[in-house]
N, CA, C and O atoms as a GROMACS GRO file, in nm:
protein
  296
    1UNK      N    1  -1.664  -0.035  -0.258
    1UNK     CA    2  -1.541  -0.112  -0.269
    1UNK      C    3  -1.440  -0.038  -0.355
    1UNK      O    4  -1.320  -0.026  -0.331
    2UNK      N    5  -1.499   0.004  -0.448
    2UNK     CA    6  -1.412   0.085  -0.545
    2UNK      C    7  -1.335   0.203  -0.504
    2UNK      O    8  -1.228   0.229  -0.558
    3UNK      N    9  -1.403   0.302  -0.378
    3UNK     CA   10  -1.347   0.415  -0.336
    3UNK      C   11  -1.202   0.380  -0.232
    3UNK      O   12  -1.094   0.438  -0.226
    4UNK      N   13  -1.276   0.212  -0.130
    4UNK     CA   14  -1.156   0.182  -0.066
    4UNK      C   15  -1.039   0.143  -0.122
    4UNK      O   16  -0.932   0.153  -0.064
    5UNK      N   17  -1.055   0.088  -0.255
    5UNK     CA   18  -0.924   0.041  -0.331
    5UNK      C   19  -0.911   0.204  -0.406
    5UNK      O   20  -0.948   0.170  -0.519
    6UNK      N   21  -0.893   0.302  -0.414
    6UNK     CA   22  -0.890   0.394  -0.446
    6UNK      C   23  -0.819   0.467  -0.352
    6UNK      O   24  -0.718   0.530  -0.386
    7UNK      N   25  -0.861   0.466  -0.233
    7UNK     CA   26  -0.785   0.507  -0.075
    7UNK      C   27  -0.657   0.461  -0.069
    7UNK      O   28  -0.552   0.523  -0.083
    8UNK      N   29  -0.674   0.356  -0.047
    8UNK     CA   30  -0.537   0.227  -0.037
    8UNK      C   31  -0.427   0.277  -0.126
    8UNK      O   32  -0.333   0.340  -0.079
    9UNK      N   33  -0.441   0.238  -0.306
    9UNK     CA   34  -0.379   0.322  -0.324
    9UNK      C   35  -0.314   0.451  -0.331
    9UNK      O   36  -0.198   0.472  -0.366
   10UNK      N   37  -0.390   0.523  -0.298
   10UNK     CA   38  -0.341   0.667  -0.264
   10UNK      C   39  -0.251   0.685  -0.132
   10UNK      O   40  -0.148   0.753  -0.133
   11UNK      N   41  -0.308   0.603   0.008
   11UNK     CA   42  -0.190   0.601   0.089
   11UNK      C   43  -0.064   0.485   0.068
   11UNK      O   44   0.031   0.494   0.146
   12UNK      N   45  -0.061   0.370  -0.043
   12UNK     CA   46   0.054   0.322  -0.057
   12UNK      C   47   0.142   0.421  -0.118
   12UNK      O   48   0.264   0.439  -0.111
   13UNK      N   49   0.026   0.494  -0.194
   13UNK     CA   50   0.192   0.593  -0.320
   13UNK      C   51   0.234   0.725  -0.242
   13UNK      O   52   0.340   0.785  -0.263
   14UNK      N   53   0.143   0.762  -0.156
   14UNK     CA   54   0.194   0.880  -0.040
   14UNK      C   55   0.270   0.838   0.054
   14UNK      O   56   0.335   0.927   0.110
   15UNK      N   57   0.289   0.697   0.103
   15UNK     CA   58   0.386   0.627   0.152
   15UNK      C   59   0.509   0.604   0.096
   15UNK      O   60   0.610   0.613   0.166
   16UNK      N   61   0.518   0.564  -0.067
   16UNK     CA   62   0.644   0.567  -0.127
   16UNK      C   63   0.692   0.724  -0.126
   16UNK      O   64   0.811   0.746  -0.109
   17UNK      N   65   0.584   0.851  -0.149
   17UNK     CA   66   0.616   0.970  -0.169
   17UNK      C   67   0.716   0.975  -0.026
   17UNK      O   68   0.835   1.002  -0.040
   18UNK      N   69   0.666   0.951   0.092
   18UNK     CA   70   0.722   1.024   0.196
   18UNK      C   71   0.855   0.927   0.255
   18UNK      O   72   0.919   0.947   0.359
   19UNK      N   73   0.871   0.831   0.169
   19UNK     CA   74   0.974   0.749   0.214
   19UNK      C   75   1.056   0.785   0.138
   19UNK      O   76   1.172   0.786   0.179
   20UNK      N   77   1.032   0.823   0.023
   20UNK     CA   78   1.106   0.945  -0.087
   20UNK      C   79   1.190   1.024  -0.072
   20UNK      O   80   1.307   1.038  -0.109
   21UNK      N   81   1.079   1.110   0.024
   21UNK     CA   82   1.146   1.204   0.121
   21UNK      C   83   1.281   1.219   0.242
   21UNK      O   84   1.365   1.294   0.293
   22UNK      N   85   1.236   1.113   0.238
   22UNK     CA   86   1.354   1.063   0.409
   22UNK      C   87   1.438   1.052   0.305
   22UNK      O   88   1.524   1.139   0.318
   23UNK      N   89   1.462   0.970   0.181
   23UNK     CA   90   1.587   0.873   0.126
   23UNK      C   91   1.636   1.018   0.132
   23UNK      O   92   1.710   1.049   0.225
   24UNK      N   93   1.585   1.157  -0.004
   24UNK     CA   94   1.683   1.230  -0.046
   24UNK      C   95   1.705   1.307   0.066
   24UNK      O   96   1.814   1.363   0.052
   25UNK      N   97   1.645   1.342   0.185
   25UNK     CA   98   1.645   1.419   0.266
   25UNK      C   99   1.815   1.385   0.344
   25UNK      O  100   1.897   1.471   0.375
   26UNK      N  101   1.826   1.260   0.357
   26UNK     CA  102   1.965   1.206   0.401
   26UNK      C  103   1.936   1.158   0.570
   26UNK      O  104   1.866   1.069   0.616
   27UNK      N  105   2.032   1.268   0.641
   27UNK     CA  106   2.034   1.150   0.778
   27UNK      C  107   1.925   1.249   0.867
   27UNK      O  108   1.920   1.372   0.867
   28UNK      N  109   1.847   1.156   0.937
   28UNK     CA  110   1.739   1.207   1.026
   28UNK      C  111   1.807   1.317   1.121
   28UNK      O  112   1.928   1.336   1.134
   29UNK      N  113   1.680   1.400   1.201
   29UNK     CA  114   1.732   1.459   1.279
   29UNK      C  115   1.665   1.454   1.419
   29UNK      O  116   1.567   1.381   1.428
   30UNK      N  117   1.687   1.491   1.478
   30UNK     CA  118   1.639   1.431   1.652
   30UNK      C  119   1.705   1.336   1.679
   30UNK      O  120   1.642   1.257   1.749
   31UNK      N  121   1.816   1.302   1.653
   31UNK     CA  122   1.870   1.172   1.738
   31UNK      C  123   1.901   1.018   1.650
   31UNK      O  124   2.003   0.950   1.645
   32UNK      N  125   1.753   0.995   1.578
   32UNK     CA  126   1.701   0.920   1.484
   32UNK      C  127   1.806   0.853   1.443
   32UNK      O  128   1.918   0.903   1.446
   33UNK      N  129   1.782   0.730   1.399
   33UNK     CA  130   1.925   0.647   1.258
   33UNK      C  131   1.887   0.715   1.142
   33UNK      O  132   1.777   0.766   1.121
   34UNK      N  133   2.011   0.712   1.050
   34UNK     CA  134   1.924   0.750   0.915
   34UNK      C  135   1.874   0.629   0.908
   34UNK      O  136   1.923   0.522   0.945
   35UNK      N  137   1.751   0.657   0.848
   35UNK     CA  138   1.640   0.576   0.765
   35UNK      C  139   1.537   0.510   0.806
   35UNK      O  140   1.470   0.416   0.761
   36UNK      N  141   1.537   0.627   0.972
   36UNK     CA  142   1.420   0.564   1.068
   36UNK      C  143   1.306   0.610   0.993
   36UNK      O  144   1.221   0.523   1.008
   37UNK      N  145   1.258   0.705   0.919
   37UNK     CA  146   1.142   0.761   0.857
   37UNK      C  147   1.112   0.679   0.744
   37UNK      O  148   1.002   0.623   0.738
   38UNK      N  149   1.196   0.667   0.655
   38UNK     CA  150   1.213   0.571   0.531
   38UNK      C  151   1.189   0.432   0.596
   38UNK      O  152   1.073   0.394   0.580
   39UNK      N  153   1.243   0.375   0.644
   39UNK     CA  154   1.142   0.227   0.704
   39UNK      C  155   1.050   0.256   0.751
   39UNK      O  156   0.953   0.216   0.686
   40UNK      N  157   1.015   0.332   0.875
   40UNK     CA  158   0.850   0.325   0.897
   40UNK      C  159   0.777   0.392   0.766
   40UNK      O  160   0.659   0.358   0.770
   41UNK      N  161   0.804   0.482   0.644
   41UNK     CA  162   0.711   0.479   0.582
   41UNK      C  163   0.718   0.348   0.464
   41UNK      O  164   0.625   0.343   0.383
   42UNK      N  165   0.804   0.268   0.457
   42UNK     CA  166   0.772   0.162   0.390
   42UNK      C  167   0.727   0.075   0.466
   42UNK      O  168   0.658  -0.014   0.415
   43UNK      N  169   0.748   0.074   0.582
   43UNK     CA  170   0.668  -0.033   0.670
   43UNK      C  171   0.507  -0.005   0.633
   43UNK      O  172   0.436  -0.084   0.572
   44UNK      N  173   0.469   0.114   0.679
   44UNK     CA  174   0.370   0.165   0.624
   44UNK      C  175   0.257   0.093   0.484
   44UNK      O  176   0.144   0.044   0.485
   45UNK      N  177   0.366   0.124   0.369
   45UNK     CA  178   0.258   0.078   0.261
   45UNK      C  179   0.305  -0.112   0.239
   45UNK      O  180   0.247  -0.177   0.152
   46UNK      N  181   0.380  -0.160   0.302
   46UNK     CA  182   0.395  -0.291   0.279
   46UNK      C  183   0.270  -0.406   0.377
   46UNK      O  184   0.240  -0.525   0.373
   47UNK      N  185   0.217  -0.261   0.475
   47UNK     CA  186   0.085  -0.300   0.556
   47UNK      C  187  -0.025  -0.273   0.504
   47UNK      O  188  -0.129  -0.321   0.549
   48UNK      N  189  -0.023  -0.168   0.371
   48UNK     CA  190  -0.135  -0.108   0.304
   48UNK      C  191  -0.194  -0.178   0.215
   48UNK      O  192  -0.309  -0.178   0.170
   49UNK      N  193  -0.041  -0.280   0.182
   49UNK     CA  194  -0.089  -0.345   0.099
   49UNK      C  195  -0.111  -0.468   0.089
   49UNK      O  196  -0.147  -0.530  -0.011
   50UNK      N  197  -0.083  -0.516   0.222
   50UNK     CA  198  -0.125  -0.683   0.258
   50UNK      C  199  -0.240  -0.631   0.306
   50UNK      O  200  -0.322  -0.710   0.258
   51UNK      N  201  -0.323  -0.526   0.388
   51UNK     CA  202  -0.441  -0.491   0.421
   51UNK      C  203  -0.529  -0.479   0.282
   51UNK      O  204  -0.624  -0.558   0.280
   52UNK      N  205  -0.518  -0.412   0.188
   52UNK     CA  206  -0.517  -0.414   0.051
   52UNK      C  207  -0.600  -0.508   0.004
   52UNK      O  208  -0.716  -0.506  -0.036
   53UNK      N  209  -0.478  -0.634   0.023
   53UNK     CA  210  -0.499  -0.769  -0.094
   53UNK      C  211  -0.577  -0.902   0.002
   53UNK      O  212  -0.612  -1.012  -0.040
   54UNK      N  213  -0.590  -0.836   0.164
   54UNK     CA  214  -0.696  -0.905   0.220
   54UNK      C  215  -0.836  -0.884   0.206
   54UNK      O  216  -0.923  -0.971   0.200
   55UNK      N  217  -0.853  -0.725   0.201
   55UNK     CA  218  -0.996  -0.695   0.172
   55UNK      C  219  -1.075  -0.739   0.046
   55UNK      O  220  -1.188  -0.786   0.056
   56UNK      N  221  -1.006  -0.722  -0.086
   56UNK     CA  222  -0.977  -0.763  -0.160
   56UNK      C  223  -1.036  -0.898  -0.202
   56UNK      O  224  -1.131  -0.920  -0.276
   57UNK      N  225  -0.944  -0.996  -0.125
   57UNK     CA  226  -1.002  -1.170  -0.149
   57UNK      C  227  -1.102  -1.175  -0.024
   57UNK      O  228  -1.168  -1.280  -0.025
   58UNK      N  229  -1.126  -1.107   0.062
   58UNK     CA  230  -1.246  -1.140   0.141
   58UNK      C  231  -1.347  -1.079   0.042
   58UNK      O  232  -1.455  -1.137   0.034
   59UNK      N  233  -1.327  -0.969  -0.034
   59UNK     CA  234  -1.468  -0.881  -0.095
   59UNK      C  235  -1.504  -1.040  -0.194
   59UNK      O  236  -1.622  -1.074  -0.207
   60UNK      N  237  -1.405  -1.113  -0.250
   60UNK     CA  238  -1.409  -1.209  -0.332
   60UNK      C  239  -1.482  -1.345  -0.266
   60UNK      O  240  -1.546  -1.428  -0.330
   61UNK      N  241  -1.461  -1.346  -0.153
   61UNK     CA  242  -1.481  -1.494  -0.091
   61UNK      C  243  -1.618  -1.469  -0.050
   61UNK      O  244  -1.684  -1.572  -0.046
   62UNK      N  245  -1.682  -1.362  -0.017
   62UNK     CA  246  -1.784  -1.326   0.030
   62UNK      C  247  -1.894  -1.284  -0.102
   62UNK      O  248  -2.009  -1.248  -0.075
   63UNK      N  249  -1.845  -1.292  -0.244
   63UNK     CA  250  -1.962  -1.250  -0.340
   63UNK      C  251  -1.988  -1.144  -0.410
   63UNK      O  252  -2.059  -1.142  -0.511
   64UNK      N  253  -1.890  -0.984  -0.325
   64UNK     CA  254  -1.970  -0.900  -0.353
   64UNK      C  255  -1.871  -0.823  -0.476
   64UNK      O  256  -1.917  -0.714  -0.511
   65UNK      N  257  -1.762  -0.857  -0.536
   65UNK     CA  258  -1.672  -0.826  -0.616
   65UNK      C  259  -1.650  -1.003  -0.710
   65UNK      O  260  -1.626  -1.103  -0.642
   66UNK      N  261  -1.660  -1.010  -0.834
   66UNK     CA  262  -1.637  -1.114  -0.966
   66UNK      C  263  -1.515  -1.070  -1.023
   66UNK      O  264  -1.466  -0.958  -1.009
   67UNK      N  265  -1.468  -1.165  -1.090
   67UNK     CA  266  -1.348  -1.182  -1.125
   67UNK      C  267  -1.411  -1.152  -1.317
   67UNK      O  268  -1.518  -1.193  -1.362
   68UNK      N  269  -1.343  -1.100  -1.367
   68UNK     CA  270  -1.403  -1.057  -1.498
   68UNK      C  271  -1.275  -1.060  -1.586
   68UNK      O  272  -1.253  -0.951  -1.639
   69UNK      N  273  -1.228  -1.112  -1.601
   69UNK     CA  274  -1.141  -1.186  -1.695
   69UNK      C  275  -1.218  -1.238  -1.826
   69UNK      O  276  -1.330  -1.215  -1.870
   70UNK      N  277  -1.097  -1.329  -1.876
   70UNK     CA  278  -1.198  -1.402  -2.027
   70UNK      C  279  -1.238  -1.483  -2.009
   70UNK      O  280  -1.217  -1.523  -1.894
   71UNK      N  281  -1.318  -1.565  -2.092
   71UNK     CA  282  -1.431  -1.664  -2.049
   71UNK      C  283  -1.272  -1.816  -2.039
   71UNK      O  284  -1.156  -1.804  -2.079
   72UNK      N  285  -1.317  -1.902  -1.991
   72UNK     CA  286  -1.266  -2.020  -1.999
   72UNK      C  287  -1.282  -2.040  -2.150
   72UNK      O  288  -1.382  -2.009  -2.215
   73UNK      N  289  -1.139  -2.113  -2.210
   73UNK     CA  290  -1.160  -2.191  -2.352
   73UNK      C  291  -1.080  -2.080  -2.445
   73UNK      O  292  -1.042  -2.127  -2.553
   74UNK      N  293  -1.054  -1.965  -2.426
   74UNK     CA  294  -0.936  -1.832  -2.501
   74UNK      C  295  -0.867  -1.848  -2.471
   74UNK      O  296  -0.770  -1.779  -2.500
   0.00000   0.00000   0.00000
């Protein structure tokens, strides 16, 4: 579980990296709108990360990840 939340993040922040890219890069080329690259790569991690925060509360609903916070009563 730990390596996939490890993954995840790494392609959300290579997703901000390459949407990065498009912003300073300016206007696309092939035809493209500007900011066809820059939305699909934020489309990208805004799926990475609702995929993310499902696995996540299923790893939770299913047992195999605890919530480790402070005790009740602090």
């Amino acid at each position: 579980m730990k390596y996939l939340v490890a993954l995840a993040f790494v392609g959300i922040l290579g997703s901000l990296g390459w949407a990065l890219f498009h912003m300073l890069r300016g206007s696309s080329q092939k035809g493209r709108g500007k900011g066809g690259g820059m939305a699909r790569a934020l489309t990208v991690r805004i799926g990475l990360s609702v995929l993310l925060f499902l696995c996540i509360l299923a790893a939770w609903k299913m047992g195999w990840i605890q919530p480790g916070g402070l005790p009740p009563g602090r």
